[in-house]
C-alpha positions as CSV (number, residue, x, y, z in Angstrom):
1,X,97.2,-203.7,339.8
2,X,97.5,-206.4,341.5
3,X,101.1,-208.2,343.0
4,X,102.2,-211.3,342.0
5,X,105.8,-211.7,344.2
6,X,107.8,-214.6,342.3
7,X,110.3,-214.2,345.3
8,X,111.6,-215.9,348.7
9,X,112.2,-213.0,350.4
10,X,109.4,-209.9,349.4
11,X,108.5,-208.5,352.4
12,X,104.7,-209.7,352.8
13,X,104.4,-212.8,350.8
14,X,108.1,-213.7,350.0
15,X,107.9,-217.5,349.6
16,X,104.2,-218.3,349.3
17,X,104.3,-218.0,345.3
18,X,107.7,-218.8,344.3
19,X,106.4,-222.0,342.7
20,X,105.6,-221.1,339.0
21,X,102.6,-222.3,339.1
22,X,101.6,-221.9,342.4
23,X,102.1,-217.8,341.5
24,X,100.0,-218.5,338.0
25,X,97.5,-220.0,340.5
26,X,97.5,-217.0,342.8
27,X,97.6,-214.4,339.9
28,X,94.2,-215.7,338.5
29,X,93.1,-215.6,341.7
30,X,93.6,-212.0,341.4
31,X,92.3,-211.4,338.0
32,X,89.0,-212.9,339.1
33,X,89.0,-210.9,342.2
34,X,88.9,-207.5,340.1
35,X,92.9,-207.3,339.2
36,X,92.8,-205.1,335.8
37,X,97.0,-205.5,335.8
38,X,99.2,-208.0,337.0
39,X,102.6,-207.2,338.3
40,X,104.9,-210.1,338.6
41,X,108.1,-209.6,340.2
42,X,111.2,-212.2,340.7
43,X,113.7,-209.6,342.9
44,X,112.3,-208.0,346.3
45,X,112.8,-204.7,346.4
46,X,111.9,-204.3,350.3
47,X,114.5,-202.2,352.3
48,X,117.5,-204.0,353.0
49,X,117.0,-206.6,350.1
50,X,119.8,-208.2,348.6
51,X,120.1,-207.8,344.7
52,X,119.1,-211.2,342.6
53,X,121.2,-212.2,339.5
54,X,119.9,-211.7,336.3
55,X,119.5,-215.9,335.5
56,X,118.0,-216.7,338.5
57,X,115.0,-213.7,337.8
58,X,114.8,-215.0,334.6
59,X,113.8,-218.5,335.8
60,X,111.8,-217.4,338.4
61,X,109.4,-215.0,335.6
62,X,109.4,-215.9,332.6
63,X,107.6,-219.5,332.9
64,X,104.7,-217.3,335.2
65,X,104.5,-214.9,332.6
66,X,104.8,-217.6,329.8
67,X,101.8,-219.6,331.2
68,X,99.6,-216.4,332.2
69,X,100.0,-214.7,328.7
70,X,98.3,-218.0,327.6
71,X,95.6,-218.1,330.1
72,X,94.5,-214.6,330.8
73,X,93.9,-211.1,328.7
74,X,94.6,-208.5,331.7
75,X,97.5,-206.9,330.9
76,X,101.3,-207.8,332.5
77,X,103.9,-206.0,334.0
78,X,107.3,-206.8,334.9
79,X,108.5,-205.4,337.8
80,X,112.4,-205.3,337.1
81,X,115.6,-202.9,337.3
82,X,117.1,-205.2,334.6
83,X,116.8,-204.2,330.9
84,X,117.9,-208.3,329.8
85,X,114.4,-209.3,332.0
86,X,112.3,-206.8,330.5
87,X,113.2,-208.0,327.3
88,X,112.9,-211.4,327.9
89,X,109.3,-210.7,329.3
90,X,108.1,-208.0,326.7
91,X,108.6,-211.2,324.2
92,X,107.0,-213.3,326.8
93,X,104.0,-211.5,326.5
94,X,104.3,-208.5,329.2
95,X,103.1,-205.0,327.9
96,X,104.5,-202.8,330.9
97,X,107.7,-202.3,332.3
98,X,107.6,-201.0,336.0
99,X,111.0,-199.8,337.0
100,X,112.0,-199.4,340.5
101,X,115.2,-198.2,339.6
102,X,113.7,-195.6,337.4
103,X,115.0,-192.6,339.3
104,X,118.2,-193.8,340.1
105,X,120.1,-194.3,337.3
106,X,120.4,-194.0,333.4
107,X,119.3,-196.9,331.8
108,X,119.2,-196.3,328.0
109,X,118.7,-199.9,327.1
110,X,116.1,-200.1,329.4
111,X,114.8,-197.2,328.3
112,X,115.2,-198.0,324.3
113,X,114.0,-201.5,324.8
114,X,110.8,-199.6,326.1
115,X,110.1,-197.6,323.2
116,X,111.1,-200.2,320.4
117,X,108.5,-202.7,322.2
118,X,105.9,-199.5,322.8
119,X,105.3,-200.5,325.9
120,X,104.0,-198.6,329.5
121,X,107.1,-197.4,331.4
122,X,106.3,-197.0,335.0
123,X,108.6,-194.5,336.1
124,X,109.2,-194.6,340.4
125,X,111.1,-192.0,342.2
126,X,113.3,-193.9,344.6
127,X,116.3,-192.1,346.4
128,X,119.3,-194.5,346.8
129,X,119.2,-198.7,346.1
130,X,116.8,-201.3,347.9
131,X,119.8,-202.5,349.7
132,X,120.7,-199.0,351.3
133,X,117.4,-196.8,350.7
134,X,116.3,-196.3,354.1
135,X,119.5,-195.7,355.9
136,X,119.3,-192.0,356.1
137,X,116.8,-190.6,353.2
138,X,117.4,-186.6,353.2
139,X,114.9,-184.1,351.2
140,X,114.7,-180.5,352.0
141,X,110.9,-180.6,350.1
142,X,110.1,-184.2,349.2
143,X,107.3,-183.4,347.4
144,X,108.8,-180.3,345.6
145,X,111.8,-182.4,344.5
146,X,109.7,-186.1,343.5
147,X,107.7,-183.3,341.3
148,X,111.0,-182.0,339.5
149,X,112.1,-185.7,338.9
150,X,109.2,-186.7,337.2
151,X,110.0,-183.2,335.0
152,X,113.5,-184.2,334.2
153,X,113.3,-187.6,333.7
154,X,110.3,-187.1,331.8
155,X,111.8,-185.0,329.2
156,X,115.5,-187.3,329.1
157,X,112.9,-190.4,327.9
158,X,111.3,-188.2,325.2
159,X,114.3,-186.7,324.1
160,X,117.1,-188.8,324.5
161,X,115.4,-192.3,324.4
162,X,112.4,-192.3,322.0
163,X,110.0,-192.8,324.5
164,X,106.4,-191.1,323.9
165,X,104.7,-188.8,326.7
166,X,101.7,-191.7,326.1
167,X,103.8,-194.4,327.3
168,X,104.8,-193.0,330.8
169,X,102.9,-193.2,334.1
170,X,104.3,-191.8,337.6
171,X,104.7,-193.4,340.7
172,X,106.4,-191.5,343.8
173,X,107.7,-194.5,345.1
174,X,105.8,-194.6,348.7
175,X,108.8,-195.9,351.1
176,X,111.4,-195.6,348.6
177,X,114.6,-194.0,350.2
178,X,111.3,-192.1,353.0
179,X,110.7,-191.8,355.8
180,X,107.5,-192.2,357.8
181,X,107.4,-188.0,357.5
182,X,108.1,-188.2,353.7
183,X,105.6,-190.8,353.3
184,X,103.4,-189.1,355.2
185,X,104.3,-185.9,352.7
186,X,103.8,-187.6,349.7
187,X,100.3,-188.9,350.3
188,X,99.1,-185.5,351.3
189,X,100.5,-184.3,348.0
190,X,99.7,-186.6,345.6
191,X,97.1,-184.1,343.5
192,X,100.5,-181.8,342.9
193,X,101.4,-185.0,340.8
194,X,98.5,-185.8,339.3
195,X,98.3,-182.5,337.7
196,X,101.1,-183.1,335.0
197,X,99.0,-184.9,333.0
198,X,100.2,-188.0,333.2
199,X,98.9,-191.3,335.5
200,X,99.9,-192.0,338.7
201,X,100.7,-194.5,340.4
202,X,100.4,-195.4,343.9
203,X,101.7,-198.4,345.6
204,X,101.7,-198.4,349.4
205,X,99.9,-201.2,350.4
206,X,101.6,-203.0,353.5
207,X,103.9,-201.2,353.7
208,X,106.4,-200.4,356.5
209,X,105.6,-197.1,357.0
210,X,102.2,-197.9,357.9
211,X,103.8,-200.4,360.6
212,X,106.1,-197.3,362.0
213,X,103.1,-194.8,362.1
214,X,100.3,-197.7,363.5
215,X,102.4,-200.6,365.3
216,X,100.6,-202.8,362.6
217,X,102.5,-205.8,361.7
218,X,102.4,-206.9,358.0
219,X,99.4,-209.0,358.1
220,X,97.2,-206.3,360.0
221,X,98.1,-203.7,357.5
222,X,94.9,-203.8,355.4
223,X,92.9,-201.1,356.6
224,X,95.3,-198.2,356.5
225,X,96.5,-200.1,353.0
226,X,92.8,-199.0,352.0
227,X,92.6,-195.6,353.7
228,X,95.7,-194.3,351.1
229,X,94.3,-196.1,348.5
230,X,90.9,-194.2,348.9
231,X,92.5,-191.3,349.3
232,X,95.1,-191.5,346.4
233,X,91.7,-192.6,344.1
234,X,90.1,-188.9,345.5
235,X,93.4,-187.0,344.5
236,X,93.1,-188.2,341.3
237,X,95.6,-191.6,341.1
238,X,94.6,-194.0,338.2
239,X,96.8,-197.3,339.4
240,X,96.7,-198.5,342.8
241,X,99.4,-201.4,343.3
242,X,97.7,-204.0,346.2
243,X,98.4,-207.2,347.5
244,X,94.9,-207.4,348.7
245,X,92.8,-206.9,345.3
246,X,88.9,-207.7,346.2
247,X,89.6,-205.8,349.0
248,X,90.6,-202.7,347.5
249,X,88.2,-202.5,344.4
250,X,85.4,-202.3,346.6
251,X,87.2,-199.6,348.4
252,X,88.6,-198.2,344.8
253,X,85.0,-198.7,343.6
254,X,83.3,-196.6,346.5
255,X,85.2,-193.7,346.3
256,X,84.6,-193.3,342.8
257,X,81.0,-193.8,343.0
258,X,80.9,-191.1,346.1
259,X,83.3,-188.9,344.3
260,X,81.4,-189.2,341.2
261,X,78.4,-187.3,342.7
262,X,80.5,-183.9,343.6
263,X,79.1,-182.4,340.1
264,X,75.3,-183.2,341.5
265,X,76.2,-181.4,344.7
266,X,73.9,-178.0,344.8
């Protein structure tokens, strides 16, 4: 999946792509590097970030997603809390929502808007809003209690929204209301998630976390971007969310073809 950030203010690329078709540019760039999904985003959700009103998301996405429907088959996603954007763009010509704010709130017109368009719902586990997430995140088992979200919230889409299982993937929200430790947790115990039978989604690349633990800054992030994308491939993750796609297909691409010979292993 790879990032399109329609944004002046994302935390790695805020700014370079805020021209419509300077991010249609870039997007293509990423199909043809390998991108199988294209996430296009007009609010930053980095910690800290200040929330973007609905009009001025709307004109930021809607002509990428417009012009990109038109040139490209990969799939789209909309990466929005809003459920007036992810209408606009499911008409557009998107086919996933992926909600940030999935974990923090009930949304049923997001939710309904989801099922009466049939569309993938990426549901993140987040703890608290971009604009406060990270001043003091508190679990007593962080990977015990993202588990029992994805349980709950889960079975509130099914029952009380009309969403099917089919239409749901995961995501545990890597730096979401963490910390480096819970991070840290979470990547250790992604198979626990990727046992419920749904997909997963992972989504850590350069991220701040991996600054805290390395003393990388943003744009020397790449390798330990790859090293949980490797892993997260081995524990059985089917997305991985990057900003650097021919980069991490090879990497995606290796582990597969090295995990792929455990059942010749004698």
């Amino acid at each position: 999946m790879g990032i399109v950030n329609v944004t002046p203010d994302s935390f790695s690329d805020g700014g370079k792509f805020l021209d419509a078709d300077a991010a249609v540019a870039h997007a293509l760039e990423l199909v043809a590097q390998g991108a199988e999904i294209l996430d296009i985003g007009g609010e930053s959700t980095r910690p800290g970030a200040e929330p973007v009103g609905e009009t001025e998301e709307l004109r930021r996405v809607i002509p990428v997603i417009e012009k990109l429907a038109a040139q490209t088959k990969v799939p789209l996603s909309i990466d929005t809390m809003k459920a007036a954007v992810a209408a606009a763009a499911l008409r557009a010509g998107v086919s996933i929502v992926n909600d940030v704010a999935g974990g923090t709130r009930r949304d049923l017109a997001m939710w309904r808007l989801v099922s009466e368009f049939h569309a993938g719902y990426i549901v993140m586990h987040a703890q608290g809003t971009p604009t406060t997430m990270q001043e003091n995140p508190t679990y007593e088992n962080v990977v015990r209690e993202v588990g029992e979200f994805f349980s709950e919230r889960l079975e509130t889409l099914l029952n009380a929204a009309g969403v099917t299982v089919e239409q749901v993937i995961f995501d545990p929200g890597i730096g979401f209301g963490k910390t480096l430790e819970h991070n840290l947790s979470l990547l250790a115990g992604l198979r626990n998630f990727t046992k419920r039978r749904r997909p997963l989604l992972l989504g850590a690349s350069r991220k701040s976390f991996i600054g805290k633990l390395l003393g990388a800054e943003v744009e020397n992030r790449l390798p330990a971007s790859l090293a949980c994308a490797t892993l997260a491939v081995a524990a059985g993750a089917n997305f991985i969310r990057t900003h650097d796609v021919a980069e991490t297909v090879q990497a995606v691409r290796m582990a597969e073809a090295i995990l792929s010979r455990n059942n010749h292993v004698e």
